[in-house]
C-alpha positions in Angstrom: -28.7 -26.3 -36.6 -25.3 -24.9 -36.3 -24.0 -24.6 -32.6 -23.6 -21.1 -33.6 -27.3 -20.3 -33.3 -27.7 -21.5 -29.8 -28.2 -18.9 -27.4 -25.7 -19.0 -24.1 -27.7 -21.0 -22.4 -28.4 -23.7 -24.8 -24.6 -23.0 -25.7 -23.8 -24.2 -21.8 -26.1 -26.7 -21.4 -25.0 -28.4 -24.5 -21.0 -28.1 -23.6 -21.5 -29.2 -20.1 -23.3 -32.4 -21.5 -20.7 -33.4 -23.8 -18.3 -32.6 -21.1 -19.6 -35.0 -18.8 -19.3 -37.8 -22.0 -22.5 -39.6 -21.0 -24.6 -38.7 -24.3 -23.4 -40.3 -27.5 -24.7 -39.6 -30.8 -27.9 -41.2 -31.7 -29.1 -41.6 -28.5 -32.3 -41.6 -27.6 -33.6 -39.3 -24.6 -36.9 -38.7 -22.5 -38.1 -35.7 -20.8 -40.1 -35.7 -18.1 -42.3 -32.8 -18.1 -44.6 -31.4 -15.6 -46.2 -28.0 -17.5 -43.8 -26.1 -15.0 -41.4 -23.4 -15.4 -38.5 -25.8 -14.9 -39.2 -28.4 -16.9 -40.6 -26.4 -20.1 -37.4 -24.2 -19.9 -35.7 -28.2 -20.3 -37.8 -28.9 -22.8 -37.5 -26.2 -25.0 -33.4 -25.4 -24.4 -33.2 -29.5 -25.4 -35.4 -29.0 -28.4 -32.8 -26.4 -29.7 -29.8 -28.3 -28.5 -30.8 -31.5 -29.8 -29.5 -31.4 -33.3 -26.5 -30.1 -31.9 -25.6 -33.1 -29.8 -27.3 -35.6 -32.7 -30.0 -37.2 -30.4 -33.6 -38.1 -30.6 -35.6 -36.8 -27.5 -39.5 -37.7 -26.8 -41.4 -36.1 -24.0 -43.6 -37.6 -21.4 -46.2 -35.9 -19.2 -47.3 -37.7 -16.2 -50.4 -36.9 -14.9 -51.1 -37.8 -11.0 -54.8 -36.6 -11.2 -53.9 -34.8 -7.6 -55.3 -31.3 -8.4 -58.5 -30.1 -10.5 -56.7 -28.5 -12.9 -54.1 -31.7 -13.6 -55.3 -31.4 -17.1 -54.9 -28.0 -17.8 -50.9 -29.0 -17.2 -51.8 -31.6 -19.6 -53.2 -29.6 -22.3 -50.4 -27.0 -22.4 -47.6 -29.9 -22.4 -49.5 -31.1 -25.1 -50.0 -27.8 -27.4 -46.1 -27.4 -26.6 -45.0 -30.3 -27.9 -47.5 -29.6 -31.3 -45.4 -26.7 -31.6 -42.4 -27.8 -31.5 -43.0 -31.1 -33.0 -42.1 -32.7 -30.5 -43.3 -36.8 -29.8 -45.2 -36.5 -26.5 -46.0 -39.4 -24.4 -48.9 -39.4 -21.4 -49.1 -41.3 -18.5 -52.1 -40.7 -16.0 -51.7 -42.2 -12.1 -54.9 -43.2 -9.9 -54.5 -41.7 -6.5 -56.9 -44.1 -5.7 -53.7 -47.0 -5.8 -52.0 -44.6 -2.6 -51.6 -46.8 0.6 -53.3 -45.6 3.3 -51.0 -43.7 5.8 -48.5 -43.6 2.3 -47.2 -39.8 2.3 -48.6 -37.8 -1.6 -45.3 -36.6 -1.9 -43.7 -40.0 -1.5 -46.6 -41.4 -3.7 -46.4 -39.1 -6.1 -42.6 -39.6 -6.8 -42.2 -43.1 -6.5 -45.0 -44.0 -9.3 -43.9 -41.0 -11.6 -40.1 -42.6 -11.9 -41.5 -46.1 -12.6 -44.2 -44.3 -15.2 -40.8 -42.8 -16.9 -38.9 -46.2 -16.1 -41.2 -48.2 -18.0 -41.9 -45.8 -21.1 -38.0 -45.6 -21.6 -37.7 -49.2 -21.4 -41.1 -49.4 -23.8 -39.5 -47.0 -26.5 -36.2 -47.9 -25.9 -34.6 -44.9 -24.9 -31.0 -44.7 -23.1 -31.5 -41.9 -21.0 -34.3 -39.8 -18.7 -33.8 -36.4 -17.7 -35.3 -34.3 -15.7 -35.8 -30.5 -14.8 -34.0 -30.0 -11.4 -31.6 -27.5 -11.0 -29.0 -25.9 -9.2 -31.3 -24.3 -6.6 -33.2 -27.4 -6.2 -29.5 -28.9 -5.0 -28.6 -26.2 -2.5 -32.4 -26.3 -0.9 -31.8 -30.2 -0.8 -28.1 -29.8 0.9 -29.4 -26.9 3.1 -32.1 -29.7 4.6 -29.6 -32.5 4.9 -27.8 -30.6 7.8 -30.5 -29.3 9.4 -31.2 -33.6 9.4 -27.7 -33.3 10.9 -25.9 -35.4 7.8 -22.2 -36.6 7.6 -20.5 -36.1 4.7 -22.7 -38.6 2.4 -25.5 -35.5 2.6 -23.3 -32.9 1.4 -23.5 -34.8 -1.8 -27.0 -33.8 -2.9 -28.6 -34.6 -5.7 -26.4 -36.3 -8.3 -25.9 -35.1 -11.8 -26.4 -38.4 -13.1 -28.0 -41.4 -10.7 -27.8 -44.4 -13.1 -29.9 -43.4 -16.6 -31.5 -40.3 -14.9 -29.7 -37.0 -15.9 -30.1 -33.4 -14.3 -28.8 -31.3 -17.4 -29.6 -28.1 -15.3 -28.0 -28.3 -11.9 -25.7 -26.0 -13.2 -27.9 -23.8 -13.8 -29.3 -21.3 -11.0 -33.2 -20.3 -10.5 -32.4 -16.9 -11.9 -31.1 -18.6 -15.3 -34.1 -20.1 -15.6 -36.5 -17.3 -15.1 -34.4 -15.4 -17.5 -34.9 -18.3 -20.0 -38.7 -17.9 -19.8 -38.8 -14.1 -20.4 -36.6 -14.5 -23.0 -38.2 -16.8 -25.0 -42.3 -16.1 -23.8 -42.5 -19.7 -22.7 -45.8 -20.7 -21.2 -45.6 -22.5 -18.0 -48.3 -24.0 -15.2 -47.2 -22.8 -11.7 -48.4 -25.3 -8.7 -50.1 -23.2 -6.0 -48.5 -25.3 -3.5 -45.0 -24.0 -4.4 -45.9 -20.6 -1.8 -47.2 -23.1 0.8 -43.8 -22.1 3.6 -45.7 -25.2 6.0 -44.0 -27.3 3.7 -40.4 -27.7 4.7 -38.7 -27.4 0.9 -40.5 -24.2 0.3 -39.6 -22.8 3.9 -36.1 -23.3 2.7 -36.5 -21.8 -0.6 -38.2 -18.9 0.3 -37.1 -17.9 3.5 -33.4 -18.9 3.4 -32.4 -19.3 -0.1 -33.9 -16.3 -1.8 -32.3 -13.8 0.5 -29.3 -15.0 0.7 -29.0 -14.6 -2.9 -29.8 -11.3 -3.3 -26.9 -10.7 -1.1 -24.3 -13.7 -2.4 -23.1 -14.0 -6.0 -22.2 -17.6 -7.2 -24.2 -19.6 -4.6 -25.4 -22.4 -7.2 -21.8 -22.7 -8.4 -19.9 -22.7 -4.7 -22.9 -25.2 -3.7 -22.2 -27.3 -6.8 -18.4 -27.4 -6.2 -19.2 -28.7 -2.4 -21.4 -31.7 -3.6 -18.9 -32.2 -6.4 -16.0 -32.6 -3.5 -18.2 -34.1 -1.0 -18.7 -36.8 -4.0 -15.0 -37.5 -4.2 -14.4 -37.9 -0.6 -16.8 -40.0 -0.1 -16.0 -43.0 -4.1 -12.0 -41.8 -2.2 -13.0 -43.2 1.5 -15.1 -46.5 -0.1 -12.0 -47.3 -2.5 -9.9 -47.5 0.6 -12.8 -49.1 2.9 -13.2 -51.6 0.1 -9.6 -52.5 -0.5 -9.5 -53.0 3.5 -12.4 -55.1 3.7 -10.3 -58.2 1.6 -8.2 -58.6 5.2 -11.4 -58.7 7.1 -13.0 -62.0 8.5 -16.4 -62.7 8.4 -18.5 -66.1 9.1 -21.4 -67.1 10.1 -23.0 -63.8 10.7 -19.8 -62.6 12.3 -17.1 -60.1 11.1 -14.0 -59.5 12.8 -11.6 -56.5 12.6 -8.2 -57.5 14.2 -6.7 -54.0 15.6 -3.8 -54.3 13.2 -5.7 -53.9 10.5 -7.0 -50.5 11.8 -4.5 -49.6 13.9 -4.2 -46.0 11.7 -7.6 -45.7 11.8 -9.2 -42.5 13.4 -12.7 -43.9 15.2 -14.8 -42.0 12.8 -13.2 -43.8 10.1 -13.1 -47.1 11.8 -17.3 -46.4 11.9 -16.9 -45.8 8.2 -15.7 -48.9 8.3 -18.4 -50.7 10.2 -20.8 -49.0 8.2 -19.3 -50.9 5.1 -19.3 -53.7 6.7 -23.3 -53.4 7.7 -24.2 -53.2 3.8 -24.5 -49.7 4.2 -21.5 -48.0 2.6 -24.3 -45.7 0.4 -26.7 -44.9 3.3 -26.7 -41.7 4.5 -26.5 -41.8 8.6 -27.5 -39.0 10.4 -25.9 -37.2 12.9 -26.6 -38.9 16.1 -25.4 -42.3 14.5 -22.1 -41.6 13.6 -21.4 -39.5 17.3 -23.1 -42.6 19.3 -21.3 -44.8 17.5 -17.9 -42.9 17.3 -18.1 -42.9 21.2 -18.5 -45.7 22.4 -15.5 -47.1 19.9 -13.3 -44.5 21.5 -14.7 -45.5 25.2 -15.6 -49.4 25.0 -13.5 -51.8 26.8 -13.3 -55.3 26.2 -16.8 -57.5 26.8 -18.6 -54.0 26.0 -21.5 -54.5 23.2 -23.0 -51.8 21.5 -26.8 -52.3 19.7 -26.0 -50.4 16.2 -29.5 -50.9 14.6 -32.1 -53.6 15.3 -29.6 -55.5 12.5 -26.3 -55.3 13.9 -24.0 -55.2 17.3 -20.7 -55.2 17.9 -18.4 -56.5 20.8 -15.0 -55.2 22.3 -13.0 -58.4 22.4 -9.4 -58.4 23.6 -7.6 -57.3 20.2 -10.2 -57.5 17.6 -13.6 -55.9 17.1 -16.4 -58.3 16.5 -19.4 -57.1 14.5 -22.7 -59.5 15.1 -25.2 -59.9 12.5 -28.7 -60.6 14.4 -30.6 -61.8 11.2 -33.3 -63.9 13.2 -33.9 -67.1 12.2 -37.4 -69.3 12.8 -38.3 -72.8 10.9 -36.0 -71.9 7.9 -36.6 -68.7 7.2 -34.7 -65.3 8.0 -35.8 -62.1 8.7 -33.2 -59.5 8.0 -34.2 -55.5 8.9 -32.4 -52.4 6.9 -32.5 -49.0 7.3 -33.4 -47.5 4.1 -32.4 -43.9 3.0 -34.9 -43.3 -0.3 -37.4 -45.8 0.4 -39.3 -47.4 -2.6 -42.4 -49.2 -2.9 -41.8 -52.9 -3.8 -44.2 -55.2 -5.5 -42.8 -58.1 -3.6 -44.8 -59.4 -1.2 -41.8 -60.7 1.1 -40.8 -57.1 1.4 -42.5 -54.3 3.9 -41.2 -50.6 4.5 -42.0 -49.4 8.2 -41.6 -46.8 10.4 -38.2 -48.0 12.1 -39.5 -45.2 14.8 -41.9 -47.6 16.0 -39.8 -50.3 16.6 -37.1 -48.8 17.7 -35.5 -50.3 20.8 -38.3 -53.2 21.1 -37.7 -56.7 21.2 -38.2 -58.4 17.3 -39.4 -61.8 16.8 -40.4 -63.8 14.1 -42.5 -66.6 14.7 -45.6 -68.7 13.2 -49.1 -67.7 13.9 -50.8 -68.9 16.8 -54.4 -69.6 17.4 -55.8 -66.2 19.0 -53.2 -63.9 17.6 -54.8 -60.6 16.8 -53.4 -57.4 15.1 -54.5 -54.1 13.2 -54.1 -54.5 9.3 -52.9 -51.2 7.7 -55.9 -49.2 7.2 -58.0 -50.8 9.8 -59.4 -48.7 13.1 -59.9 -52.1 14.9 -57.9 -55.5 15.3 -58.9 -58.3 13.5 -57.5 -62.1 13.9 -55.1 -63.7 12.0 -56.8 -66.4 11.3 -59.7 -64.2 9.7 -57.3 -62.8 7.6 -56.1 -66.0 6.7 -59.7 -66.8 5.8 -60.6 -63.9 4.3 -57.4 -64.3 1.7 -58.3 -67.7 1.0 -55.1 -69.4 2.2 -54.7 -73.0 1.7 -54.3 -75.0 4.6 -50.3 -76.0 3.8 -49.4 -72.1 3.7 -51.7 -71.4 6.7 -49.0 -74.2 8.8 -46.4 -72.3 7.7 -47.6 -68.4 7.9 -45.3 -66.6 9.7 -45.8 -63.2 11.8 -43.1 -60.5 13.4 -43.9 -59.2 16.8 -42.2 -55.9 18.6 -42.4 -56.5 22.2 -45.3 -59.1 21.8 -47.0 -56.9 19.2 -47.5 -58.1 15.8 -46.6 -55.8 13.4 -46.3 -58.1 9.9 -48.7 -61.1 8.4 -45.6 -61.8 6.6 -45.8 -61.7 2.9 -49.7 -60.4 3.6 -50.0 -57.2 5.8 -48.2 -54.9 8.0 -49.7 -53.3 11.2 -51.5 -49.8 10.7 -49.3 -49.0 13.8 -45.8 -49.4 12.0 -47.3 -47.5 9.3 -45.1 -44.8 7.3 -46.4 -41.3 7.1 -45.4 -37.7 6.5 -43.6 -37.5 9.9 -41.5 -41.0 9.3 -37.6 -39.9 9.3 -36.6 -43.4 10.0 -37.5 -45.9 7.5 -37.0 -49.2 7.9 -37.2 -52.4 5.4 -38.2 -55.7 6.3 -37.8 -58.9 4.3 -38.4 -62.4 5.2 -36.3 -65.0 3.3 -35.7 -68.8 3.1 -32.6 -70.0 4.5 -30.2 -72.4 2.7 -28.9 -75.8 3.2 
């Protein structure tokens, strides 16, 4: 296929993805694809622009059996790919697996990237992309200041975020609609895409649509603001980074001796901290950098400040001193993180909560006592922890040694066995907050 018989779509698509020198020749790509209008518009457009950029591409259809007609997206993905000879791979997800409490759309998403994680690793592919597009970023922007986000949110949704590629975020809604007419394509749409109860589609139809109808460009000035929003913020961590090298820290403890921020604004001396916490790529909201900002500009010396239920800091005389409050019982640690994109971890020793429901009470982690009672996750009542214990068959060595974490007396985590139903996370979780329990050294 000559480059000449691309259409000017395909002819963009293709330029922009050589542009970004990310796709070699004789790659190997997947395509995640729903049955939607998005994703068979990626489809097809790569199955023209393939040859052109000498790769090998494979589609995969993942299946989350969440709607009666799931295989009715199936079975046109499936007589797509026949036509266009296309290597299709399908994945099918049990609804059935979805914790209790566990949001669908969070669900949803997590499996389907580790169904496409594991096929690429399987067939050996460099590279997954998928259908979003420029639309999709300035919806995702729009809702990360209405969360009231610094300039980490501004960023949106990457072009590339490690093998995932977007090839369309250049690309507006309108593009893509054109696309389809152009070339017939067939495409599932979901109902729930009109449902304005859900807060995306709220954005998209009431706020996005008009205002393109009355604003040329939108996609490409929206693009351009992520794209400079990206810069300031790999600009600001060089600097943090090449700062934190003079910076102390011991023992749990960091210091920051005034001389070494003397120049510093207090917004970026909380950039700073934020480093510092682990946290240089989680997105704060709005409230966190001002509270924080604040009291750096007000505190006087002996003033502490709680950051999270990690970290605190103290005014000393001509330094600031940044506590770590990992707590420690009977050599083990349990360290607490807030989490911006939560994932769903296999390892026991690892629990996302609602950091809402812990938030300003007292954390403590301890062994089980004898007449300790809780509410497993998807329990009504409380049950004891030695019944649990019991039930789970634990031998009497690890029984000695479980551990549990209380909020102000509460338990809320059989460590390493089950969370409280009352730290739960659900659809109206903004905070999310991971807890790990780990064996100290030495």
């Amino acid at each position: 296929m000559k480059y000449s018989k691309l259409n000017q779509f395909e002819k963009s698509l293709v330029g922009h993805l050589c542009s970004q020198s990310l796709i070699k020749s004789d790659q190997r790509v997947i395509i995640a694809v729903s049955g939607g209008k998005d994703s068979m518009v990626l489809l097809h457009s790569m199955d023209k622009s393939a040859q052109r950029l000498n790769i090998a591409i494979d589609a995969v259809h993942v299946n989350h059996h969440l709607r009666d007609d799931s295989y009715e997206d199936q079975a046109l993905v499936e007589k797509t790919c026949t036509k266009l000879k296309i290597n299709l791979i399908i994945d099918h997800l049990d609804p059935a697996t979805k914790l209790k409490g566990e949001s669908l759309e969070m669900w949803a998403r997590t499996h389907r990237y580790r169904s496409l994680e594991r096929i690429r690793k399987e067939i050996n592919a460099d590279w997954i992309f998928t259908a979003h597009h420029g639309n999709d970023q300035i919806e995702t922007i729009l809702m990360h200041l209405d969360d009231g986000c610094g300039i980490e949110g501004l960023r949106g949704i990457p072009y590339q975020n490690g093998i995932i590629i977007r090839p369309l975020l250049k690309f507006s809604r309108n593009d893509i609609e054109t696309y389809v007419q152009r070339h017939g394509l067939d495409y599932r749409e979901d109902a729930s895409n009109t449902d304005t109860s859900i807060r995306r589609n709220y954005v998209r139809h009431n706020v996005v649509k008009p205002w393109e109808d009355q604003s040329s460009g939108l996609v490409k000035r929206f693009n351009t603001l992520a794209e400079k929003a990206t810069k300031a913020v790999q600009r600001m961590n060089v600097l943090i980074a090449s700062i934190e090298e003079k910076i102390k820290a011991e023992n749990g403890r960091v210091f920051i001796k005034d001389e070494i921020v003397k120049d510093f604004s207090f917004s970026q001396l909380a950039r700073l901290i934020k480093h510092m916490m682990g946290e240089a790529e989680t997105a704060w909201r709005a409230h966190k950098w001002t509270s924080l900002s604040q009291w750096l500009e007000s505190a006087e010396t002996g003033c502490k400040f709680k950051i999270n239920d990690k970290w605190a800091i103290l005014r000393d005389r001509d330094q600031w001193v940044m506590q770590n409050k990992t707590l420690g019982s009977d050599g083990f640690s349990l360290c607490l993180n807030a989490v911006n994109h939560p994932k769903i971890s296999t390892d026991p020793w690892t629990e996302i909560i609602d950091g809402g429901a812990i938030h300003g009470k007292d954390i403590i982690l301890r062994k089980w006592e004898t007449g300790d009672r809780f509410q497993p996750l998807g329990m009504a009542g409380r049950k004891k922890v030695s019944d649990l214990l019991i039930d789970e068959k634990v031998d009497r060595f690890s029984k000695e040694d479980q551990m549990v974490v209380t909020a102000d007396g509460e338990i809320i985590w059989v460590c390493g066995r089950r969370i409280s139903d009352n730290v739960k996370v659900s659809e109206k979780t903004t905070d999310f907050m991971e807890l790990s329990l780990v064996r100290e050294l030495g």
